[in-house]
C-alpha positions as CSV (number, residue, x, y, z in Angstrom):
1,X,168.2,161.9,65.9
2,X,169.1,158.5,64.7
3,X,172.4,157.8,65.0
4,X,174.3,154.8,63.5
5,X,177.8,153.3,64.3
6,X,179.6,151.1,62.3
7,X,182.4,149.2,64.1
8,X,184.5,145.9,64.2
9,X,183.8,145.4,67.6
10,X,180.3,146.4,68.7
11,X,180.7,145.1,71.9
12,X,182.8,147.9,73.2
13,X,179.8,150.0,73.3
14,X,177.2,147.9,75.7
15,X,178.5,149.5,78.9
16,X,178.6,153.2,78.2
17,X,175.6,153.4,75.5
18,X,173.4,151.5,78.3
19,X,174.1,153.6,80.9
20,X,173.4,157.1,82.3
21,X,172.7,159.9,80.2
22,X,173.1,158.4,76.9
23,X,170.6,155.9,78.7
24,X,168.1,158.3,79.4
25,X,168.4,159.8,76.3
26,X,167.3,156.7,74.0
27,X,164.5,155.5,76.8
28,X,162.9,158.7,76.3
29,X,162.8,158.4,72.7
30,X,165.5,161.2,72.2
31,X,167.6,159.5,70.2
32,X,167.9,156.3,68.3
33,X,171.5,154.6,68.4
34,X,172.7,151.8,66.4
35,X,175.4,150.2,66.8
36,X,176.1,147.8,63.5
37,X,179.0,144.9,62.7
38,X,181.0,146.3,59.5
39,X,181.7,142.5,59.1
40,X,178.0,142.6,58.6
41,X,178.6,143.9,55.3
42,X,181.4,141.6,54.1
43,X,181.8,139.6,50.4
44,X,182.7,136.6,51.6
45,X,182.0,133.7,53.7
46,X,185.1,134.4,56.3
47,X,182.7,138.0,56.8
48,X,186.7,139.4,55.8
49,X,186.6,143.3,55.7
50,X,190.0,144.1,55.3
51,X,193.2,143.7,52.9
52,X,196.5,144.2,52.2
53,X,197.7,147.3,51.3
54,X,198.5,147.9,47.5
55,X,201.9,148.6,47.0
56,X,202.9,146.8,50.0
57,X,203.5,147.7,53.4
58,X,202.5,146.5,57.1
59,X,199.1,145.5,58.2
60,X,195.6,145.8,56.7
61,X,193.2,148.5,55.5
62,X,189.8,148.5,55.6
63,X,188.1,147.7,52.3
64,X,185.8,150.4,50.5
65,X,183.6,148.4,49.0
66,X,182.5,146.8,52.5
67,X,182.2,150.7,53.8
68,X,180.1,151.4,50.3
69,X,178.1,148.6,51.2
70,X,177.2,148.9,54.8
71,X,176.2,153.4,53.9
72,X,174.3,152.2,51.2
73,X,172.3,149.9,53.2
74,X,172.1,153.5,55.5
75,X,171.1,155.7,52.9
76,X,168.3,153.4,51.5
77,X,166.6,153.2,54.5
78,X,166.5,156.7,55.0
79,X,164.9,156.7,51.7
80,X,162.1,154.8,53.1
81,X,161.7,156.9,55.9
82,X,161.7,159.9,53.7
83,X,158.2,157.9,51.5
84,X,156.1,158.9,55.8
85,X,158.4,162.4,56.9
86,X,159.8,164.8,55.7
87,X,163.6,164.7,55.8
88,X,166.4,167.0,54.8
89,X,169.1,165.3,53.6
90,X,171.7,168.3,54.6
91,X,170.3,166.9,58.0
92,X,172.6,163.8,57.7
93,X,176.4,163.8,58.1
94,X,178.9,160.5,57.3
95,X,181.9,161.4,59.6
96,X,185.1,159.3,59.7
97,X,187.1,158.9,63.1
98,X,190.4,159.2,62.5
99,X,193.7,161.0,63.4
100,X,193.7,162.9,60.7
101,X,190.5,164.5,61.4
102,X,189.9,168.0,62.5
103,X,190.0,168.0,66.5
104,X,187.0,167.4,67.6
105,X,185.3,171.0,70.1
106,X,182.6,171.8,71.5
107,X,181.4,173.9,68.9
108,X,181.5,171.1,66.7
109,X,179.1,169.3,68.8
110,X,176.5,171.7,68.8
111,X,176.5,171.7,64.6
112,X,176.0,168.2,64.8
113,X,173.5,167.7,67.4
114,X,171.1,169.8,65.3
115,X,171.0,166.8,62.8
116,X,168.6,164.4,61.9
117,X,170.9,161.4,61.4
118,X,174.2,161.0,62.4
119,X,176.3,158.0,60.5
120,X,180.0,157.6,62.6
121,X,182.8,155.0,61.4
122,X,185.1,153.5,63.8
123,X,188.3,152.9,62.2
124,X,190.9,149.5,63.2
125,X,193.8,147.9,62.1
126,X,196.0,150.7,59.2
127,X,193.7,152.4,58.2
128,X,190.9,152.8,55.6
129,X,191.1,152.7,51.9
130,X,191.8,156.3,50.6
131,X,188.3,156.3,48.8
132,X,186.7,156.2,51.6
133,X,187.7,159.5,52.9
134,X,187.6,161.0,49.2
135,X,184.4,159.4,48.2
136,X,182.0,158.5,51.0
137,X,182.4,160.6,54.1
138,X,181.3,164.2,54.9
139,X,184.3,165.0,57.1
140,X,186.7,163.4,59.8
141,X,187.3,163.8,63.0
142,X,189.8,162.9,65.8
143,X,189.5,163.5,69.3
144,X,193.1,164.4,69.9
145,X,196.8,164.5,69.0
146,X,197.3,160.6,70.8
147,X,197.1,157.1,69.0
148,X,194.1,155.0,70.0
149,X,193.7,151.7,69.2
150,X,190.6,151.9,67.1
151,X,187.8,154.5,66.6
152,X,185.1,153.1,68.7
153,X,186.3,155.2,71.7
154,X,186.4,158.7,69.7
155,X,183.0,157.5,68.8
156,X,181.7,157.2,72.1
157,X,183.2,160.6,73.0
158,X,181.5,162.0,69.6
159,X,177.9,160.2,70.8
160,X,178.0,161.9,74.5
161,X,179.0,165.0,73.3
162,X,176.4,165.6,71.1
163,X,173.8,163.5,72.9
164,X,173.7,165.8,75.9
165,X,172.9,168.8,74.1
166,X,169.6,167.4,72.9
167,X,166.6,169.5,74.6
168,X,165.5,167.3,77.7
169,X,168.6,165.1,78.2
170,X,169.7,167.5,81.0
171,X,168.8,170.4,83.1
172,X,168.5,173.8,80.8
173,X,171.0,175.6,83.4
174,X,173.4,172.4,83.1
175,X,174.2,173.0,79.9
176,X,174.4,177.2,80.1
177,X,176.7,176.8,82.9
178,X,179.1,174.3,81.4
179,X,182.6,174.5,80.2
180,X,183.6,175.8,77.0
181,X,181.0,177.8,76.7
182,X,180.6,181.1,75.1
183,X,181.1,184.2,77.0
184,X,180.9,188.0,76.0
185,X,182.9,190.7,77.4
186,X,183.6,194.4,76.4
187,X,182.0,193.0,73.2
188,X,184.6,190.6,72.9
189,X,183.7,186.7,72.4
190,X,185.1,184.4,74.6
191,X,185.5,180.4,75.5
192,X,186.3,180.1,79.2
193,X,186.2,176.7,80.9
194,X,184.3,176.4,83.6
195,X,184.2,178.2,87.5
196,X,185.2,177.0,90.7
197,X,182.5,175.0,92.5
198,X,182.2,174.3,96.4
199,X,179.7,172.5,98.4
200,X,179.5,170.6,102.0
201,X,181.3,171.1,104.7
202,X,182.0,174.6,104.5
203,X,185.0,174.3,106.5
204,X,187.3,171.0,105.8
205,X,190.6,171.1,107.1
206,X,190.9,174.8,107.2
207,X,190.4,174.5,103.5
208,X,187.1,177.2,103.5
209,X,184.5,178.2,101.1
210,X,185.1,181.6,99.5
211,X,182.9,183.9,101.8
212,X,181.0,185.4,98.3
213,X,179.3,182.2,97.7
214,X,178.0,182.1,101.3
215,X,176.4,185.5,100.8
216,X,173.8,184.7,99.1
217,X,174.0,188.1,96.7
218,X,173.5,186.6,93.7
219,X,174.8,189.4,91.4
220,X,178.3,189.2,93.3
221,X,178.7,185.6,93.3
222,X,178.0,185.6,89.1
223,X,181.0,188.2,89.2
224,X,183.1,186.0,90.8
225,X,182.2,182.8,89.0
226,X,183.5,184.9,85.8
227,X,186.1,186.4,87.2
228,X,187.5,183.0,88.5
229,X,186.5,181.3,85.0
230,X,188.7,183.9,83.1
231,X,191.6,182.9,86.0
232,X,191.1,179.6,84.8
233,X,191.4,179.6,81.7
234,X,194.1,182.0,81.5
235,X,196.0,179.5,83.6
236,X,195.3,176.3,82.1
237,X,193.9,176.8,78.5
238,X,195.7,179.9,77.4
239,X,195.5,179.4,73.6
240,X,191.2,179.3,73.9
241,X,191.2,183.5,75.0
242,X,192.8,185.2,71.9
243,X,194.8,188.7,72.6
């Protein structure tokens, strides 16, 4: 997957992109991420990307035509990709970060870490220009019901999200055994969060290990783990297991 950012402050992203996962992801060759100056993409020599709003009001809005400009530059190099491999272009998803997005879920990860290329705006200042979200994005998204100072770090979140879920990035069982993951019972769909876990010292404090996990009967101790999984997320996630 090739995934490109487009940000006012690019170098937000240095630490958490260069580490870790995401890291490992792009030395293997897993994914491509690019992380690109909007100002880049600016009409004039003070590289301005921004305006007053029309109409007036308080602070600045980022221009359209500078957003037009930098996707364009995008979409034409996909084009020249598209002359050596075969590329679908439903593969490809512009996606706004906003607060007026659509939260952002799990499930929403997995759709978009089976694309090809990934094109993520991080919002500053007011706001954008309306066109951009009638005109040149696929969707929004927000990563909660707070106010951020930018999008870069709804971005970020977006990126690892979907970056981990890439065959090869981690373990198989990792991902199976995560939370929010699906689980099926009575023939009824569910998203639980995830199990207790334990390890070393088995006795800390009088605080012990549950006895089932010290068994070593591994039938029993996957009853548990969704048994305690439902307890949960009964508990603190209510609203994700529907009556």
């Amino acid at each position: 997957m090739k995934i490109d950012i487009l940000t006012l402050f690019p170098e937000m992203f240095k630490g958490p992109f260069a580490t870790s996962m995401l890291k490992k992801a792009q030395d293997n060759k897993l994914v491509e991420i690019k992380i690109h100056d909007l100002r880049n993409w600016a009409k004039d020599k003070h590289k301005t990307v921004d305006d007053r709003p029309y109409g007036g009001g308080k602070g600045m809005i980022i221009r359209v035509d500078v957003v037009d400009a930098a996707i364009s530059n995008f979409q034409a190099r996909s084009a020249k990709l598209r002359l050596f491999q075969i590329s679908n272009e439903k593969k490809k998803k512009i996606i706004l970060l906003t607060p007026q997005g659509k939260v952002f879920s799990q499930k929403k990860a997995k759709q978009l870490s089976k694309l090809e290329h990934l094109i993520l705006i991080a919002g500053h200042y007011e706001g954008f220009d309306e066109r951009i979200r009638e005109h040149l994005v696929d969707e929004e998204i927000s990563i909660g019901d707070y106010v951020l100072t930018g999008g870069e770090i709804p971005a970020m979140v977006v990126v690892d999200a979907v970056v981990r879920l890439f065959p090869g990035v981690l373990e198989k069982e990792a991902i199976e055994h995560e939370s929010f993951q699906k689980l099926t019972i009575n023939h009824k769909p569910l998203t639980i969060l995830d199990y207790p876990s334990y390890t070393r010292p088995e006795n800390f404090k009088g605080w012990k290990v549950p006895k089932v996990l010290m068994s070593g009967n591994h039938a029993e101790i996957d009853k548990w783990r969704t048994k305690k999984a439902l307890e949960v997320t009964k508990k603190k996630r209510p609203e994700l297991i529907k009556d």
